[in-house]
Phi, psi and omega in degrees: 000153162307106152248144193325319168305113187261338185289305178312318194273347172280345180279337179285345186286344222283300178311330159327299179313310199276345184266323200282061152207339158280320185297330185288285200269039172264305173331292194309307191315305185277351167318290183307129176242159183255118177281328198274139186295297163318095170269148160224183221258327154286000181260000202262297185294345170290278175332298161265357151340283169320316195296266238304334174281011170287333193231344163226148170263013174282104198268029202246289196308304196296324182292286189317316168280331174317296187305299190310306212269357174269008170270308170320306176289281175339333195245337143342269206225052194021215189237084138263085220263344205268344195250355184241162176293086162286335193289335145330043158014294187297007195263339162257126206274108148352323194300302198300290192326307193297328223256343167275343172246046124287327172326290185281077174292326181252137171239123169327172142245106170240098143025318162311315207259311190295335203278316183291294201290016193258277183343330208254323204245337163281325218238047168290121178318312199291347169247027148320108183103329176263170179275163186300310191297327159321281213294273200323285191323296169322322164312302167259353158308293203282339168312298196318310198300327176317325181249000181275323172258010176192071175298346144256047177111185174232165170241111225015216209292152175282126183326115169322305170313323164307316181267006171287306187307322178260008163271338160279341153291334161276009188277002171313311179274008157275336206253353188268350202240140172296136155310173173251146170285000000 
């Protein structure tokens, strides 16, 4: 539930902001699969090259992540690249992704990147206890504010002060609607 402690709920928002922003683009990453049976070490770099235009449109950023996880893979599993499942989600480690998206500090607005952080902010521990219709409504309030206030995207995680302001304009739309028990 929301509580009155705002220093407490600003150190939890502050770690949210930063997982809702790994998480997005760990999602995104497994979202892409290798349709073809063979893989090579360009098809590997092709691939994730694509996942990376899910979330940025920098293409400087997107080559530079591109490379990290294909390097990642290379020391993972050397160049047996013929041997592994990609359509096998568990075939991309999260560690490698997290550890490649600092490259991507800028993130687009895709209908993909809105759809995840809307999924990431209803589904906050701190709405616990509200109705979904609730949670979602919260969800696109700090979207809207998110994009109102960095209409070309974000470039990494968004300034805690910024994200204090829309989590407190937006506790409105918790407060106008009755809780569920």
């Amino acid at each position: 539930m929301l509580e009155p402690d705002y220093k407490q709920q600003k150190k939890l928002f502050i770690t949210i902001g930063i997982l809702v922003f790994l998480s997005l683009i760990i999602g995104i990453l497994k979202l892409t699969v290798f349709k073809s049976n063979k893989t090579t070490e360009e098809s590997l770099y092709a691939t994730y090259y694509e996942a990376g235009k899910k979330i940025s449109q920098d293409e400087k950023q997107r080559e530079i992540f591109a490379r990290c996880l294909v390097e990642k893979f290379k020391a993972r599993y050397g160049d047996r690249f013929e041997d592994i499942d990609f359509n096998d989600p568990k075939n991309i480690n999260d560690s490698d992704v997290e550890a490649c998206s600092e490259h991507l500090s800028k993130m687009s607005w895709t209908k993909l990147t809105e759809e995840k952080i809307l999924k990431k902010f209803s589904s906050m521990e701190e709405l616990n206890g509200f109705t979904e219709t609730l949670k979602m409504d919260y969800a696109k309030c700090l979207l809207s504010k998110l994009k109102s206030a960095y209409p070309n995207g974000l470039n990494g995680p968004v300034p805690q002060k910024d994200m204090d302001e829309f989590y407190m304009n937006c506790l409105g739309t918790l407060k106008v609607k009755s809780k569920t028990k």
